[in-house]
Structure formats: structure tokens, C-alpha cells
PDB file of N, CA, C and O in Angstrom:
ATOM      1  N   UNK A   1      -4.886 -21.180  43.638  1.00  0.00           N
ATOM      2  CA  UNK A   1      -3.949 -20.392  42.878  1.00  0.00           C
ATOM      3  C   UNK A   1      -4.699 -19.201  42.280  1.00  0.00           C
ATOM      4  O   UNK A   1      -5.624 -19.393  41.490  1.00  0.00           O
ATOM      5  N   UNK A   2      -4.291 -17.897  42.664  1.00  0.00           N
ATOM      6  CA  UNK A   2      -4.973 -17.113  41.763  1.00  0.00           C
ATOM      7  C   UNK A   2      -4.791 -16.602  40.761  1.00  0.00           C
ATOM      8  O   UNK A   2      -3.605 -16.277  40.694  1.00  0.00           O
ATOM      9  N   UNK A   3      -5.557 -16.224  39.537  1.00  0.00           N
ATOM     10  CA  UNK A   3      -5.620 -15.655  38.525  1.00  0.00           C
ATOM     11  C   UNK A   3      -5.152 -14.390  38.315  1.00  0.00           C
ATOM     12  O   UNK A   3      -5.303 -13.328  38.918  1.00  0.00           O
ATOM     13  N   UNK A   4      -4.470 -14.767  37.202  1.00  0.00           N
ATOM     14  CA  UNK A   4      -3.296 -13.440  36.679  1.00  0.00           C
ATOM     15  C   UNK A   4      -3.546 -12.520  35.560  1.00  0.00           C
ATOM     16  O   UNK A   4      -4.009 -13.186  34.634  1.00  0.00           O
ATOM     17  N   UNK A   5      -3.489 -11.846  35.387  1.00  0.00           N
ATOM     18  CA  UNK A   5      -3.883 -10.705  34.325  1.00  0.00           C
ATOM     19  C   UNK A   5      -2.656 -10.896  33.407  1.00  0.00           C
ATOM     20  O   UNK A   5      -2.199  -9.851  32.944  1.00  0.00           O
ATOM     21  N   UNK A   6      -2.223 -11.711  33.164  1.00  0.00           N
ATOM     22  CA  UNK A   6      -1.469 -12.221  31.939  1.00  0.00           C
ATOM     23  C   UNK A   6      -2.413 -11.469  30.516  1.00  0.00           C
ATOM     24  O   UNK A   6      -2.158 -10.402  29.958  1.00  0.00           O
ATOM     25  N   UNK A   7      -3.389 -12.315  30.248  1.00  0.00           N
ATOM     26  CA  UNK A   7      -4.579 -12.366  28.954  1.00  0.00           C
ATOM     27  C   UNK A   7      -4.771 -10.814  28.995  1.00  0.00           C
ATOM     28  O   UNK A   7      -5.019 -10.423  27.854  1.00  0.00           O
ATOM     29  N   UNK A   8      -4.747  -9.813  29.880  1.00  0.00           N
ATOM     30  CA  UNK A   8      -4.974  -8.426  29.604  1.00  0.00           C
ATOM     31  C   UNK A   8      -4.223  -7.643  29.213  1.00  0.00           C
ATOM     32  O   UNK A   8      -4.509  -6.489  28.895  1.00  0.00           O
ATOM     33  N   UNK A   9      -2.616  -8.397  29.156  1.00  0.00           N
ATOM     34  CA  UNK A   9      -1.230  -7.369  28.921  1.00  0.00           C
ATOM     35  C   UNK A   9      -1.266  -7.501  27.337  1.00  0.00           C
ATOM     36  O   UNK A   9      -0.701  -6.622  26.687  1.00  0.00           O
ATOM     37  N   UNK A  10      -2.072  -8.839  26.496  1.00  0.00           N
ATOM     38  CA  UNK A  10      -1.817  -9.889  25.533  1.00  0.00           C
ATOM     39  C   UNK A  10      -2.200  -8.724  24.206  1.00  0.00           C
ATOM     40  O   UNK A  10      -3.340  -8.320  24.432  1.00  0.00           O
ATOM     41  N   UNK A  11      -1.595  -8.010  22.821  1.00  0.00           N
ATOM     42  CA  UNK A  11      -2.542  -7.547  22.015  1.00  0.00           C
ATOM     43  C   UNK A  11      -3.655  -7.765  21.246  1.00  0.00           C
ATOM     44  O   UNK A  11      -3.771  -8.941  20.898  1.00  0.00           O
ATOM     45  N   UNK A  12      -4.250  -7.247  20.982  1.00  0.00           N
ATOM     46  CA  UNK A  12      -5.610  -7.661  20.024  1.00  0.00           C
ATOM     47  C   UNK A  12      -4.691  -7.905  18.858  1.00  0.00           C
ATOM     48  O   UNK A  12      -3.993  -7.020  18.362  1.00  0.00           O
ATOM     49  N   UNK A  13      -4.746  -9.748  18.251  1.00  0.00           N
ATOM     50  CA  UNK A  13      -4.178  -9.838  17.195  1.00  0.00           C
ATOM     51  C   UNK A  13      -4.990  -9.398  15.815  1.00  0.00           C
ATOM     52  O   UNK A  13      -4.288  -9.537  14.813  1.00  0.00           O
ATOM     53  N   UNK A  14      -6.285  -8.912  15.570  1.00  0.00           N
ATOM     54  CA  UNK A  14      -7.153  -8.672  15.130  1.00  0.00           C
ATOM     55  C   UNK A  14      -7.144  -7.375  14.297  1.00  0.00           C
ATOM     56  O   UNK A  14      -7.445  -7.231  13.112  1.00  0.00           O
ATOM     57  N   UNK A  15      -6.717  -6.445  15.220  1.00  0.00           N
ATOM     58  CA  UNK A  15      -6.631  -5.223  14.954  1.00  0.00           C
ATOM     59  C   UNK A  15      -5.356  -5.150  13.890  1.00  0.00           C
ATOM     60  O   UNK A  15      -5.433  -4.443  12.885  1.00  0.00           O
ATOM     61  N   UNK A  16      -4.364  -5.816  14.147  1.00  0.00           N
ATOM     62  CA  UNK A  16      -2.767  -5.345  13.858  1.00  0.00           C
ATOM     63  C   UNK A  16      -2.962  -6.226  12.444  1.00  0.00           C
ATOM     64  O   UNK A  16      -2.745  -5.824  11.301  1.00  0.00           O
ATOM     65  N   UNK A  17      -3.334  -7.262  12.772  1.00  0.00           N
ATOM     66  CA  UNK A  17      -3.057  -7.807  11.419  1.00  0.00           C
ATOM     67  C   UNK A  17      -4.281  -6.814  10.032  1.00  0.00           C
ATOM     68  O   UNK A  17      -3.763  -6.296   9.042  1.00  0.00           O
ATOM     69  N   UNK A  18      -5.254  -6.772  10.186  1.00  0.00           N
ATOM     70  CA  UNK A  18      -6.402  -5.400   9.592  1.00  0.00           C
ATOM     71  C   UNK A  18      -5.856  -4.450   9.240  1.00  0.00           C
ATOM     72  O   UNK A  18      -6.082  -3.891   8.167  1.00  0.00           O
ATOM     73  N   UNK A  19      -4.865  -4.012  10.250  1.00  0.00           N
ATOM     74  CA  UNK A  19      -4.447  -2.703  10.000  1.00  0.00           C
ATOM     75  C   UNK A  19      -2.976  -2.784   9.089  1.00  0.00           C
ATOM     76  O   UNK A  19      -2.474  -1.766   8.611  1.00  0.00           O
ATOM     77  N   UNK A  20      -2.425  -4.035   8.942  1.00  0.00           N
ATOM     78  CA  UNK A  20      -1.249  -4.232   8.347  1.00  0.00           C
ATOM     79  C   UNK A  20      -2.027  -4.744   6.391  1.00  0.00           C
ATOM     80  O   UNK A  20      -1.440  -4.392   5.369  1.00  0.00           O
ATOM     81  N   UNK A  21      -3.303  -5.541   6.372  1.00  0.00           N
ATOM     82  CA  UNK A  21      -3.306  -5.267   5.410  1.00  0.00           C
ATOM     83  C   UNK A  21      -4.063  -4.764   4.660  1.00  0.00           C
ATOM     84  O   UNK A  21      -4.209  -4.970   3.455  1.00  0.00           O
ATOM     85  N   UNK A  22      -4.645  -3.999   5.412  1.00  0.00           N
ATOM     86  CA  UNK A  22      -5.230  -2.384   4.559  1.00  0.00           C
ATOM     87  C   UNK A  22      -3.308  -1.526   4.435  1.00  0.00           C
ATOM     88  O   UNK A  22      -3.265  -0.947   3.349  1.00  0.00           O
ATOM     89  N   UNK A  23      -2.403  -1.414   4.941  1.00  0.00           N
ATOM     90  CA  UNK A  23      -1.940  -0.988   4.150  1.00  0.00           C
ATOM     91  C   UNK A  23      -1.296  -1.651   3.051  1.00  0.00           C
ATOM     92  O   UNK A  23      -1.360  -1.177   1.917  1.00  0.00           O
ATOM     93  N   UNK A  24      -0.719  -2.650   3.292  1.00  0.00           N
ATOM     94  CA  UNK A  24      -0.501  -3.773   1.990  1.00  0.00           C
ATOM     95  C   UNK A  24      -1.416  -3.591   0.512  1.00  0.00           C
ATOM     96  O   UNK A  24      -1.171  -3.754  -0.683  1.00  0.00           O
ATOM     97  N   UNK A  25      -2.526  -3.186   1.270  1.00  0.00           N
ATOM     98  CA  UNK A  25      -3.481  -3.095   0.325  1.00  0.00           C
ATOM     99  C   UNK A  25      -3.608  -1.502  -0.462  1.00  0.00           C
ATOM    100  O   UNK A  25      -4.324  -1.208  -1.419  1.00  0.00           O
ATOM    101  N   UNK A  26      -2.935  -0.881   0.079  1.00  0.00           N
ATOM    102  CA  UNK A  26      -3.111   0.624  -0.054  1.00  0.00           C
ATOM    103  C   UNK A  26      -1.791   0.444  -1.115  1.00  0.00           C
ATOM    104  O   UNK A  26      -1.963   0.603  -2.324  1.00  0.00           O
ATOM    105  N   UNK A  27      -0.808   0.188  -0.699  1.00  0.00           N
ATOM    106  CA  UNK A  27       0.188   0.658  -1.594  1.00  0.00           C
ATOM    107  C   UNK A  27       0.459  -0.763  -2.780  1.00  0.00           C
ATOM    108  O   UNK A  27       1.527  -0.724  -3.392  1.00  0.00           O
ATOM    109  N   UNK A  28      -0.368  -1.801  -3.031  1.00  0.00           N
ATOM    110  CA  UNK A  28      -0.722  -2.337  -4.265  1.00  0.00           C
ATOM    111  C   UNK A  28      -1.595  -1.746  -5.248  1.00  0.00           C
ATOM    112  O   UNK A  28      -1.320  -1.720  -6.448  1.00  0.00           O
ATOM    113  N   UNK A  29      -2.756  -1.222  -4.692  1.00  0.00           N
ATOM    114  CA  UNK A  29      -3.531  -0.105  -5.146  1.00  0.00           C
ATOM    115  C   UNK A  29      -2.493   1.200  -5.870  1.00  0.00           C
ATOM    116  O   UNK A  29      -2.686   1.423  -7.065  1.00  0.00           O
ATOM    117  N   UNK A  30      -1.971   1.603  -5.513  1.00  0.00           N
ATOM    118  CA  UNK A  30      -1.771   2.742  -5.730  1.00  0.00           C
ATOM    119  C   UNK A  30       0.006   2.455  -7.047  1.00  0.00           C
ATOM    120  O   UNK A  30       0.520   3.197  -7.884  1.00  0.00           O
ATOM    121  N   UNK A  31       0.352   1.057  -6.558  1.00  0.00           N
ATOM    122  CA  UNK A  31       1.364   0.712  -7.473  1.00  0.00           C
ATOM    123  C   UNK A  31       0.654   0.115  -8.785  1.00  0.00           C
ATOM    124  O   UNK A  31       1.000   0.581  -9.870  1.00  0.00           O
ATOM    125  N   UNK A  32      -0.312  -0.884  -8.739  1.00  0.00           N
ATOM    126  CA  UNK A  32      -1.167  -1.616  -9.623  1.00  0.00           C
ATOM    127  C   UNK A  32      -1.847  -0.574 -10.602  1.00  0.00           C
ATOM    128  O   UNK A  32      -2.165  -0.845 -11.760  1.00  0.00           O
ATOM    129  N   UNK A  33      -2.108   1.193  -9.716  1.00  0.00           N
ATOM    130  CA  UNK A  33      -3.111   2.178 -10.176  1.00  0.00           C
ATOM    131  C   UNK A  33      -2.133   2.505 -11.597  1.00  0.00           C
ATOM    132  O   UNK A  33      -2.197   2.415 -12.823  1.00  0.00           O
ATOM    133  N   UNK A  34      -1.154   2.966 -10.456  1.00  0.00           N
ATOM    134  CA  UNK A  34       0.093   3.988 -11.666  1.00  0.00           C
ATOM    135  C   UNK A  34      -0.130   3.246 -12.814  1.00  0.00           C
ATOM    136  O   UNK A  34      -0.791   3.626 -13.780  1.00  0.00           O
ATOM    137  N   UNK A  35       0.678   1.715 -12.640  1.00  0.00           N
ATOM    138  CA  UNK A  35       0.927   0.908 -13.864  1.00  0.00           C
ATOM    139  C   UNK A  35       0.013   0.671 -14.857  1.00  0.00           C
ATOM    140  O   UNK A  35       0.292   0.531 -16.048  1.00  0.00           O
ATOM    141  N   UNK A  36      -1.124   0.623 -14.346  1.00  0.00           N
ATOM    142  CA  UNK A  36      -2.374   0.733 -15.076  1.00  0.00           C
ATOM    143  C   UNK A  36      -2.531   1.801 -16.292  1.00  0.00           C
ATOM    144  O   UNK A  36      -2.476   1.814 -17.522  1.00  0.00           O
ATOM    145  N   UNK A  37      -2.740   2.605 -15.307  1.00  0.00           N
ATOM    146  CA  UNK A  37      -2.275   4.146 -16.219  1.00  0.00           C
ATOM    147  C   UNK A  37      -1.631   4.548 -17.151  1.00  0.00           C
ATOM    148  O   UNK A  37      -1.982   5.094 -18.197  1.00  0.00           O
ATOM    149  N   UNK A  38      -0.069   4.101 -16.525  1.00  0.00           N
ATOM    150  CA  UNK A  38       0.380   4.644 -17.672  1.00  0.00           C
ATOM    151  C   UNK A  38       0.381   3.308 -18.893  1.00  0.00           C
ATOM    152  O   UNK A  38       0.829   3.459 -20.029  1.00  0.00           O
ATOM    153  N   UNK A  39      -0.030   2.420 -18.535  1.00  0.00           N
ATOM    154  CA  UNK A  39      -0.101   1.601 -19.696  1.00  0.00           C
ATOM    155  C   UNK A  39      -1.061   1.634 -20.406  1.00  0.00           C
ATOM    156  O   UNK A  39      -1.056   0.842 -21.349  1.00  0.00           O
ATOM    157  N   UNK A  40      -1.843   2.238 -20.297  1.00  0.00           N
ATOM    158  CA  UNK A  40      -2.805   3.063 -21.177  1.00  0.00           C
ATOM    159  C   UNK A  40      -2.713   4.440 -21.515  1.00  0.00           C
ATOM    160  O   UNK A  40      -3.530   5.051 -22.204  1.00  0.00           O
ATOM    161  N   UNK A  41      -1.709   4.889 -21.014  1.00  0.00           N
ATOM    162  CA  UNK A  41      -1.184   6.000 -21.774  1.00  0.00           C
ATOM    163  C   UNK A  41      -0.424   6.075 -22.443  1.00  0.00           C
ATOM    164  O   UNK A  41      -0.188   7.132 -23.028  1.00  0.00           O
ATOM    165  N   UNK A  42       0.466   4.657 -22.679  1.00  0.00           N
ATOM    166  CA  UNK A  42       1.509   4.221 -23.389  1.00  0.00           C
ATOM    167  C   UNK A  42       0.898   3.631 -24.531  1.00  0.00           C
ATOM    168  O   UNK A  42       1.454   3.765 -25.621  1.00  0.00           O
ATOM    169  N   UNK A  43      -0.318   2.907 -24.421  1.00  0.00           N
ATOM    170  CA  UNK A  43      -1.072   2.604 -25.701  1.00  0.00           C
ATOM    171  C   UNK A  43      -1.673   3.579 -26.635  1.00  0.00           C
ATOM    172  O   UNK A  43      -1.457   3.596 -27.847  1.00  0.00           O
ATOM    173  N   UNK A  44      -2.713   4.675 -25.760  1.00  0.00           N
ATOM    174  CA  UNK A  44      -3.044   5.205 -26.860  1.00  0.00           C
ATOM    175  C   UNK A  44      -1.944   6.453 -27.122  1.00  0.00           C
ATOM    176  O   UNK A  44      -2.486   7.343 -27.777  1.00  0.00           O
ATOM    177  N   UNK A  45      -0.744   6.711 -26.834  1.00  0.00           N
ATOM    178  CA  UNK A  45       0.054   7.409 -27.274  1.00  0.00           C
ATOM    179  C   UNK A  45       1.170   6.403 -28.145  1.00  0.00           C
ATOM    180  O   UNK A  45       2.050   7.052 -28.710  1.00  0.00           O
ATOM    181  N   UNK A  46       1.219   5.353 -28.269  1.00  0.00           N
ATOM    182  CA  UNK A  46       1.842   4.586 -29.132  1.00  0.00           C
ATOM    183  C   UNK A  46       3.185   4.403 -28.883  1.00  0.00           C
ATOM    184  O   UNK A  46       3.956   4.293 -29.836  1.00  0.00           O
ATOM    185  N   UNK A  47       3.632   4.348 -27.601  1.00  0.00           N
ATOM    186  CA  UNK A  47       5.385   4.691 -27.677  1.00  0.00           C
ATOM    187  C   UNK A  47       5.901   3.272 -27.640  1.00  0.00           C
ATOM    188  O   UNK A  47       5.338   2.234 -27.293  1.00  0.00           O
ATOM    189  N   UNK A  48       7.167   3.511 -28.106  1.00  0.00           N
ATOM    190  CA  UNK A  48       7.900   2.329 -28.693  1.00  0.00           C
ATOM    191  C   UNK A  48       8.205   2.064 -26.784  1.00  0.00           C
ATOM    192  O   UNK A  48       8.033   0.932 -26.333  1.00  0.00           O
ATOM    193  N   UNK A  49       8.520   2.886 -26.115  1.00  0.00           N
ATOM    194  CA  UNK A  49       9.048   2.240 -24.797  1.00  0.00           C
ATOM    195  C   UNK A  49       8.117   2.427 -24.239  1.00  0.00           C
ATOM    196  O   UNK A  49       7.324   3.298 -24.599  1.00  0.00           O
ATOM    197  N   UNK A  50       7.910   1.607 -23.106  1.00  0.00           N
ATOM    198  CA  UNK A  50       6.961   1.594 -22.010  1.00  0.00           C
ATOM    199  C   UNK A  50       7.568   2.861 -20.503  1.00  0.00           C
ATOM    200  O   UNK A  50       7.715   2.509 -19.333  1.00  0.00           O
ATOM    201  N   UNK A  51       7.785   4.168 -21.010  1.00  0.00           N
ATOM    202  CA  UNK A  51       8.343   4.772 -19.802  1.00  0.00           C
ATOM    203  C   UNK A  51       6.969   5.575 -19.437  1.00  0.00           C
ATOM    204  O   UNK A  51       7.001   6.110 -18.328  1.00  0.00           O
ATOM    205  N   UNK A  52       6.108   5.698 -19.975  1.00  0.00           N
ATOM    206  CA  UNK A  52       4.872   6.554 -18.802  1.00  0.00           C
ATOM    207  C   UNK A  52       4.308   5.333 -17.875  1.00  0.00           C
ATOM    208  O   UNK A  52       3.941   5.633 -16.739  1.00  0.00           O
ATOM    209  N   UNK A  53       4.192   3.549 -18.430  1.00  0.00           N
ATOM    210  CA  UNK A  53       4.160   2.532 -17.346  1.00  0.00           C
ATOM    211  C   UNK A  53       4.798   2.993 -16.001  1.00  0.00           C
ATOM    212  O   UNK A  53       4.333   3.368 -14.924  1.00  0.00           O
ATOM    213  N   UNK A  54       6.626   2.729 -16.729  1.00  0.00           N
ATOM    214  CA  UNK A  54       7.417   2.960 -15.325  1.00  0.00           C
ATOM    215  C   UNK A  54       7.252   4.192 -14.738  1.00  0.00           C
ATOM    216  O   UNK A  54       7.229   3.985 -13.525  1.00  0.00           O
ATOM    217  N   UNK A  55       7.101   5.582 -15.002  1.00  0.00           N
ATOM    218  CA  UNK A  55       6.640   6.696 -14.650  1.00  0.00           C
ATOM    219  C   UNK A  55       5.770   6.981 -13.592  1.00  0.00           C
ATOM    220  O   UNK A  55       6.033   7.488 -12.501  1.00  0.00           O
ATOM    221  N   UNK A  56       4.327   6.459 -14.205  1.00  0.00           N
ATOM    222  CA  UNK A  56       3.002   5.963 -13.178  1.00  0.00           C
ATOM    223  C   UNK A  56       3.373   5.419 -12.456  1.00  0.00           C
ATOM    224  O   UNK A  56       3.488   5.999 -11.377  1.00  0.00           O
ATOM    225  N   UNK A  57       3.733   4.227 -12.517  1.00  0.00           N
ATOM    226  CA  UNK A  57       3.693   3.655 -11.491  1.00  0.00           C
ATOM    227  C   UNK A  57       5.169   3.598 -10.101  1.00  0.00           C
ATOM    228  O   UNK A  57       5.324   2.791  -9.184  1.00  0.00           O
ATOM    229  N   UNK A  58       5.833   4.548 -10.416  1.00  0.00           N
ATOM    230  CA  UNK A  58       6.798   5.226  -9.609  1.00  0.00           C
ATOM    231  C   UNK A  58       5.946   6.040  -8.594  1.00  0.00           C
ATOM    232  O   UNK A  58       5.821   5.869  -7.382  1.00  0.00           O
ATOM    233  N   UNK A  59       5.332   7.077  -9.509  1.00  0.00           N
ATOM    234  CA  UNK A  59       4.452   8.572  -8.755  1.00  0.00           C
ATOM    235  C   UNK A  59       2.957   7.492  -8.012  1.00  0.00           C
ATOM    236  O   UNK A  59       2.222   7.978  -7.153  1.00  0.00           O
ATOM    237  N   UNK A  60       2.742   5.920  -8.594  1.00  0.00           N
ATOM    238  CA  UNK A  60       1.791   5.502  -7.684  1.00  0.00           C
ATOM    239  C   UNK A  60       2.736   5.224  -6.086  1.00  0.00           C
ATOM    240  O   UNK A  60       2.353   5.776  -5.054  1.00  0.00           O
ATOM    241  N   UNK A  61       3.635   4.559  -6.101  1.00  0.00           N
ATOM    242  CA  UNK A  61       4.607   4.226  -5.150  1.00  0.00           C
ATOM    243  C   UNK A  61       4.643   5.242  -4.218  1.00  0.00           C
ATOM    244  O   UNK A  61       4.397   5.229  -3.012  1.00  0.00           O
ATOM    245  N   UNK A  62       5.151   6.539  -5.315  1.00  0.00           N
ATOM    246  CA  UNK A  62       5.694   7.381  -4.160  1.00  0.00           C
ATOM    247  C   UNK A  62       4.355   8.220  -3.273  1.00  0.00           C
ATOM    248  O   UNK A  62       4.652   8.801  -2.228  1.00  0.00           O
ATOM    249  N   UNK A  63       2.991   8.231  -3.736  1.00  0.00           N
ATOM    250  CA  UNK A  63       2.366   8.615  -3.157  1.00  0.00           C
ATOM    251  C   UNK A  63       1.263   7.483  -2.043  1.00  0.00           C
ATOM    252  O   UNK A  63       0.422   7.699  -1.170  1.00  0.00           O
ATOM    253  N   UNK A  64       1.845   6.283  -2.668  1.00  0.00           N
ATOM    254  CA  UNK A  64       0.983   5.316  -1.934  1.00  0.00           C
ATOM    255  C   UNK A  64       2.043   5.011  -0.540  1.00  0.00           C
ATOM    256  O   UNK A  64       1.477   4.683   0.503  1.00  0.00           O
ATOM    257  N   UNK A  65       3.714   5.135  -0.543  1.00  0.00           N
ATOM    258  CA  UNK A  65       4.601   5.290   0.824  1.00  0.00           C
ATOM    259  C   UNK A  65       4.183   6.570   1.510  1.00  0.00           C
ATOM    260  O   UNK A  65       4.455   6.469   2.706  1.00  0.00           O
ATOM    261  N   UNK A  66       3.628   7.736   1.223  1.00  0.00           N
ATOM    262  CA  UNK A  66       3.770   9.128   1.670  1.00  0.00           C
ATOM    263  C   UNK A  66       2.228   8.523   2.717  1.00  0.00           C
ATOM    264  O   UNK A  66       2.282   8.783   3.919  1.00  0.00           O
ATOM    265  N   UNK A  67       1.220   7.915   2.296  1.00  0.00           N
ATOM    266  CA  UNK A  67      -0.062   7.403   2.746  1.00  0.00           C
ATOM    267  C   UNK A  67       0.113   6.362   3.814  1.00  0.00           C
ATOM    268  O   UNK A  67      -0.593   6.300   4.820  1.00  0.00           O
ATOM    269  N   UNK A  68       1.177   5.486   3.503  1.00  0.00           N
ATOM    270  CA  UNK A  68       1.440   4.492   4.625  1.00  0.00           C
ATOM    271  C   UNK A  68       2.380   5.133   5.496  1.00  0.00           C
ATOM    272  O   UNK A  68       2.154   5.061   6.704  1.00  0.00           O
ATOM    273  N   UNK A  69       3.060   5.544   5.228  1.00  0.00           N
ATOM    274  CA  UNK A  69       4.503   6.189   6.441  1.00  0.00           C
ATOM    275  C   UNK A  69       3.721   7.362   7.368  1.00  0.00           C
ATOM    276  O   UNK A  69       4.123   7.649   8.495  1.00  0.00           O
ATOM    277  N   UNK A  70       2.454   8.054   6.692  1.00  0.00           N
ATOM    278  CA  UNK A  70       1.392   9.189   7.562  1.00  0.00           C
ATOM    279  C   UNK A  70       0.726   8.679   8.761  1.00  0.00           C
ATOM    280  O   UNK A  70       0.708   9.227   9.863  1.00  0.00           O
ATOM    281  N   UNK A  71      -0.153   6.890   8.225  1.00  0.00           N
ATOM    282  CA  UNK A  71      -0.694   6.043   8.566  1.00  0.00           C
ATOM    283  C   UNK A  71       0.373   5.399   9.731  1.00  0.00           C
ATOM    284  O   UNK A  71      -0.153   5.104  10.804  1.00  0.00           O
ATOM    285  N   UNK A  72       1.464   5.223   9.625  1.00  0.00           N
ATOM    286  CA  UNK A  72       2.334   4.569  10.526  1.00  0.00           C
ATOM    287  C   UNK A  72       2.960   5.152  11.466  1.00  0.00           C
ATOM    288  O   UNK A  72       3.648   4.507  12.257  1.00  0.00           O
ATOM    289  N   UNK A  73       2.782   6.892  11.557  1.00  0.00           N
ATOM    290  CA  UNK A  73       3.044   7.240  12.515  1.00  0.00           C
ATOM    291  C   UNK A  73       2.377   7.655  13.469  1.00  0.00           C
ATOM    292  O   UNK A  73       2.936   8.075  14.482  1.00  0.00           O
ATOM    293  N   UNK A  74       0.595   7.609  13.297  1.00  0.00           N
ATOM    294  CA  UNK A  74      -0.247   7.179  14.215  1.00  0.00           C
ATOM    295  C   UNK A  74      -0.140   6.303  15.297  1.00  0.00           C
ATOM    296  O   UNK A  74      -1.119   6.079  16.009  1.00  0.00           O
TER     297      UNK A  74
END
């Protein structure tokens, strides 16, 4: 019986999963960053609401999707 090139059509599961969580990892970073931020900008500015938290960490979002969606159309 001969041998089939099945195993050569097969993807590198290696690569995809690496590359799925470096970005996972990119846009926790960059959500975890914001929130960070502004919660220390919410401290030493003293505000009764936490809106430079939600703020930051919006503008981390929206620049950590602009990084993965660049990345994903490679």
C-alpha cells in the first residue's frame, strides 16, 4: 500500500495556537495597561467616580483591537 501525503496537507498546530496567544496576550496587556492607569490617575486625582479607570482602559481596548485586527490581516 503506498504512502500518502495526507501528514503534509495537516497544519502546524504549533504555530496557530502561539500566534493566537500572543494576541490574547496583546489585548489583556493593553486592557489590564489602560485600567491600571487610569486607576492611578483616579487615585492621585481623588475622584469620587472611577471614569479615567473606565476611560483608560477603553483607549487600552481600542488600541490593543487596532494591533490585533493589523496582526490578523497578515
Amino acid at each position: 500500500m503506498p504512502k500518502s501525503d495526507i501528514s503534509s496537507n495537516q497544519p502546524d498546530g504549533g504555530r496557530g495556537v502561539m500566534r493566537h496567544m500572543g494576541l490574547a496576550v496583546t489585548l489583556a496587556t493593553g486592557i489590564g495597561g489602560g485600567a491600571w492607569l487610569g486607576s492611578r490617575w483616579d487615585a492621585s486625582a481623588q475622584h469620587e467616580v472611577q471614569w479615567a479607570t473606565a476611560l483608560c482602559a477603553m483607549l487600552g481596548l481600542a488600541a490593543s483591537m487596532t494591533i490585533v485586527l493589523k496582526d490578523l490581516k497578515r
